[in-house]
C-alpha positions in Angstrom: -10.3 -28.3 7.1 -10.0 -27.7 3.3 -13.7 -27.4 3.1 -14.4 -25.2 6.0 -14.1 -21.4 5.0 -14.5 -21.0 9.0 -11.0 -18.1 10.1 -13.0 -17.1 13.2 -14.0 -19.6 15.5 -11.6 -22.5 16.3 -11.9 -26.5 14.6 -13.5 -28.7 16.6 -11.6 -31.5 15.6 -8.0 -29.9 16.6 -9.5 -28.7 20.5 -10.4 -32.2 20.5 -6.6 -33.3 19.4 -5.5 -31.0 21.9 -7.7 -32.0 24.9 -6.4 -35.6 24.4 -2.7 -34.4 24.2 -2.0 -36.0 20.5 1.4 -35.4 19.8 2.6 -31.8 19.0 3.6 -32.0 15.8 0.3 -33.5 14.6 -1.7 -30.3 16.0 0.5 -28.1 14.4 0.3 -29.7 11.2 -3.7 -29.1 11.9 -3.6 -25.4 12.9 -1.1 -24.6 9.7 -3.4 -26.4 7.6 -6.5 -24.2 9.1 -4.1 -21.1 8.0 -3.6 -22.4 5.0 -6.5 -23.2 3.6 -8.2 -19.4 5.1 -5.1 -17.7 3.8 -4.5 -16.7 7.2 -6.2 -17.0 10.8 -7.9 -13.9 12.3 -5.9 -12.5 14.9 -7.7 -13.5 18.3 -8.3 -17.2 16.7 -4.2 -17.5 16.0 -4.2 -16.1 19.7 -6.4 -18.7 21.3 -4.7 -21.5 19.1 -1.1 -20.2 20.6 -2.8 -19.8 24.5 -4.1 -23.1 24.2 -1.0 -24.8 23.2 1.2 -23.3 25.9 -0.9 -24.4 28.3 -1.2 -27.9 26.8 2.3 -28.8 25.7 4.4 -25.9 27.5 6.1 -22.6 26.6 8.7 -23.9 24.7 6.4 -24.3 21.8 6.2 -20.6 20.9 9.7 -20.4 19.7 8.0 -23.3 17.4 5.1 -21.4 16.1 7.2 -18.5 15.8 9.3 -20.6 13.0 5.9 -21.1 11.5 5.1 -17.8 11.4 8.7 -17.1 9.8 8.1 -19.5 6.8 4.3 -18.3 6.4 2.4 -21.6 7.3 1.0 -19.9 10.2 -0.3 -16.1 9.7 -2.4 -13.4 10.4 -5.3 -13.0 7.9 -4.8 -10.3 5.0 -6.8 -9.7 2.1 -9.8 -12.3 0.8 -9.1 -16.2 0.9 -7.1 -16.9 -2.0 -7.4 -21.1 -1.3 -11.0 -20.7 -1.9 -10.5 -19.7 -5.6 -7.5 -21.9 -6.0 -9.8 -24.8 -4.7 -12.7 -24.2 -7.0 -10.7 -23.3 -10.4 -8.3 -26.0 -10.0 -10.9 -28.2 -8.8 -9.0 -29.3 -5.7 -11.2 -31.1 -3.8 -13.4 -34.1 -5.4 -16.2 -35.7 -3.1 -16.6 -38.3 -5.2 -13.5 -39.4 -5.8 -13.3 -43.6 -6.7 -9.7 -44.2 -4.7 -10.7 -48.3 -6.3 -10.7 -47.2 -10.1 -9.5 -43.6 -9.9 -9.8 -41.1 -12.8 -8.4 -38.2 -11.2 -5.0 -37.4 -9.3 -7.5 -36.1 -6.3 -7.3 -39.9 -5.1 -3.6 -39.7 -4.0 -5.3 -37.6 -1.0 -8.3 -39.3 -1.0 -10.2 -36.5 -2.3 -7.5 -33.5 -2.9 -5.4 -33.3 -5.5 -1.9 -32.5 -5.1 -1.6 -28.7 -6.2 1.6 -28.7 -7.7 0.3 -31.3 -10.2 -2.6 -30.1 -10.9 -0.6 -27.3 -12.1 1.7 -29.2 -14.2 -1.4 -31.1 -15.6 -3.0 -27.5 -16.8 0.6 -26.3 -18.3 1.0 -30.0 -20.1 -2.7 -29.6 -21.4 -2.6 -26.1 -22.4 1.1 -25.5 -23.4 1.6 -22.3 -21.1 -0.5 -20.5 -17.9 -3.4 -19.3 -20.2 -6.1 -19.4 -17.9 -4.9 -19.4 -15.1 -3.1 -16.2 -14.8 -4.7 -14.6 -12.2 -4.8 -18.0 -9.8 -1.2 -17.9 -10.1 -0.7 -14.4 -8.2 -2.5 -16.0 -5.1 0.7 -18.6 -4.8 4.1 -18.0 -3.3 7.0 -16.7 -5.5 7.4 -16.0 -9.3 6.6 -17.1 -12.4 7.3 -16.9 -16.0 6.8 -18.9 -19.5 9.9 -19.2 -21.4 9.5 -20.7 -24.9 12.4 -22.9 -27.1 12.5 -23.2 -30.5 14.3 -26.1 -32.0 16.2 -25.1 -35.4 14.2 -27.6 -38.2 17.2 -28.7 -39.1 17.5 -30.8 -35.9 13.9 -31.4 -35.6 13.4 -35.4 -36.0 11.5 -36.4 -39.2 8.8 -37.8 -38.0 5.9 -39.1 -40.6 2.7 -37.7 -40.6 0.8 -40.6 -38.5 3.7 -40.7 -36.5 1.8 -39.4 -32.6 3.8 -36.7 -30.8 5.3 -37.7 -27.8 7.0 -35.2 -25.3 8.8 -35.6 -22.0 8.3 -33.2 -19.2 10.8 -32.5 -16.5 9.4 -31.9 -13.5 11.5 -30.1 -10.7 10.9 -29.8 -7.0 13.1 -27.5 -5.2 13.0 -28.4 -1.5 11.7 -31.9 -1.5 8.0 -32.9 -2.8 6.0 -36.1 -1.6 5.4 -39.5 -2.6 1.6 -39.1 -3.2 2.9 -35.9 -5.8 5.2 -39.0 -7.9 1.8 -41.0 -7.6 0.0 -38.4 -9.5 2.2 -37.9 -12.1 2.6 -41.7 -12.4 -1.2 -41.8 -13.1 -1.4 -38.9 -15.7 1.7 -40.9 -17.7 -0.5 -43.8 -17.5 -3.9 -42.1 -18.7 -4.7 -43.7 -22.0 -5.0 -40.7 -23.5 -1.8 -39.6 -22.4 1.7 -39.4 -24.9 3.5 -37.3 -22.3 6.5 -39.0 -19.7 7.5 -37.2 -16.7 10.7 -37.4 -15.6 10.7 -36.0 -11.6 13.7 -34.1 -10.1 13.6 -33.5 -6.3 16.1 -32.4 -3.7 15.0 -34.5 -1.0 11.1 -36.6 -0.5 9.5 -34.7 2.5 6.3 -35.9 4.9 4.1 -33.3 6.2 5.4 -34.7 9.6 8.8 -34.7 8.6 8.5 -31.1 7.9 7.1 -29.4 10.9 9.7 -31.5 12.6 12.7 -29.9 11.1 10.6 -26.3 12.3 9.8 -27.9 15.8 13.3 -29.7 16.7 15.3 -26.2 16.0 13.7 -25.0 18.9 12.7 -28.2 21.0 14.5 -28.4 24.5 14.3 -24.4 24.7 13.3 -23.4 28.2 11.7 -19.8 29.8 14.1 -18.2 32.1 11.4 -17.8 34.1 10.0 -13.8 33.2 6.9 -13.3 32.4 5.7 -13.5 28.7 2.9 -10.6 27.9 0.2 -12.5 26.0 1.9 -14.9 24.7 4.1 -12.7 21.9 6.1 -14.7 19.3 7.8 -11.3 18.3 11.9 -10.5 18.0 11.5 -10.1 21.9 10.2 -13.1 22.5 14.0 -14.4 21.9 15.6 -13.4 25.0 13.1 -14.8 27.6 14.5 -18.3 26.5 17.5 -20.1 26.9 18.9 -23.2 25.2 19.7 -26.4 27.3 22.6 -26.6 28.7 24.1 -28.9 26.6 23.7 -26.8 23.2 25.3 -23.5 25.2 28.2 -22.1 24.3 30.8 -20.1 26.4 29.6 -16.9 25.0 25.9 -17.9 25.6 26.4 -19.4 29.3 26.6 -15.6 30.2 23.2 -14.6 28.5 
């Protein structure tokens, strides 16, 4: 999937998954990563990935796809395929990767690297986002460079064969993974490496673990029984479902 530049036609691996009946959360972890990596899925194949779920694993699993829709792992295809230049100028994907004797981060994923780090690797390297300026309106969110000076008076006297070392704080706001602390780990430990990293995270996340949180916010949701146009996942889409009994309220036993 992060090789094939394929937003038309669907994977054969994941009709495959689904024919067998693998476990939900695996197959939606496939079709986000499809999205993903085509920024976007063209709008009959996100159709024919939704039709053939409902009729796999049940109904319920719109309101599901729906959250993934809301958070933007699963979309409708705009504009050109911004992973595609990402991948090739960051230099995401390495065929030949040695998982054995590594000598890049890319074998944490046996054969991607992590883009977060590679991103820290570039800024540690380069001292800023020179370079990479225009890669960095492809991703989510903002950025910005924001330089300290330290006063020479409280600048360490250090002698002139003395190497520079630095520490880098790294932050992850809403959890990051275990193969991301592996990477850094192994560009602390290149040997031509003077740089520590010292990781901050608000919680450690699993790709499962994630599109569980999405799926069990709407798991145990069933249809009322009207008939759903086309499978829509839009604001209407709400009020053909009702919780289960046990999560109603008195207000919502009268919906």
């Amino acid at each position: 999937l992060r090789e094939d530049d394929n937003s038309e036609k669907t994977n054969p691996y994941i009709d495959a998954a689904i024919g067998k009946r693998e476990p939900i959360e695996k197959i939606l972890r496939l079709v986000c990563l499809h999205s993903v990596a085509n920024n976007g899925l063209k709008p009959k194949l996100l159709e024919q990935y939704k039709k053939d779920i409902v009729q796999v694993y049940g109904y319920e699993y719109l309101l599901s796809m729906n959250s993934l829709e809301a958070v933007g792992l699963l979309k409708v295809q705009e504009g050109g395929r911004a992973f595609s230049a990402i991948k090739q100028n960051l230099r995401l994907c390495n065929q030949e990767v040695d998982e054995k004797n590594p000598t890049d981060i890319s074998y944490c994923y046996s054969g991607y690297a992590p883009l977060s780090v590679r991103l820290v690797e570039h800024v540690v390297k380069h001292n800023s986002w020179s370079g990479i300026e225009e890669l960095l309106k492809y991703l989510p969110g903002p950025t910005f460079e924001d330089v300290q000076f330290i006063p020479k008076g409280l600048m360490k006297k250090r002698s002139p064969t003395t190497e520079k070392h630095q520490v880098v704080v790294v932050y992850f706001l809403g959890g990051c993974t275990y193969a991301e602390i592996s990477a850094l780990r192994f560009l602390s430990q290149k040997e031509d490496s003077n740089t520590d990293y010292v990781i901050v995270t608000t919680n450690f996340i699993t790709g499962h673990l994630m599109i569980q949180s999405l799926v069990s916010e709407t798991h145990g949701y069933q249809p009322c029984g009207l008939l759903i146009d086309q499978y829509s996942t839009g604001p209407a889409l709400q009020r053909y479902f009702k919780p289960p009994e046990s999560k109603m309220n008195v207000q919502q036993k009268h919906f």
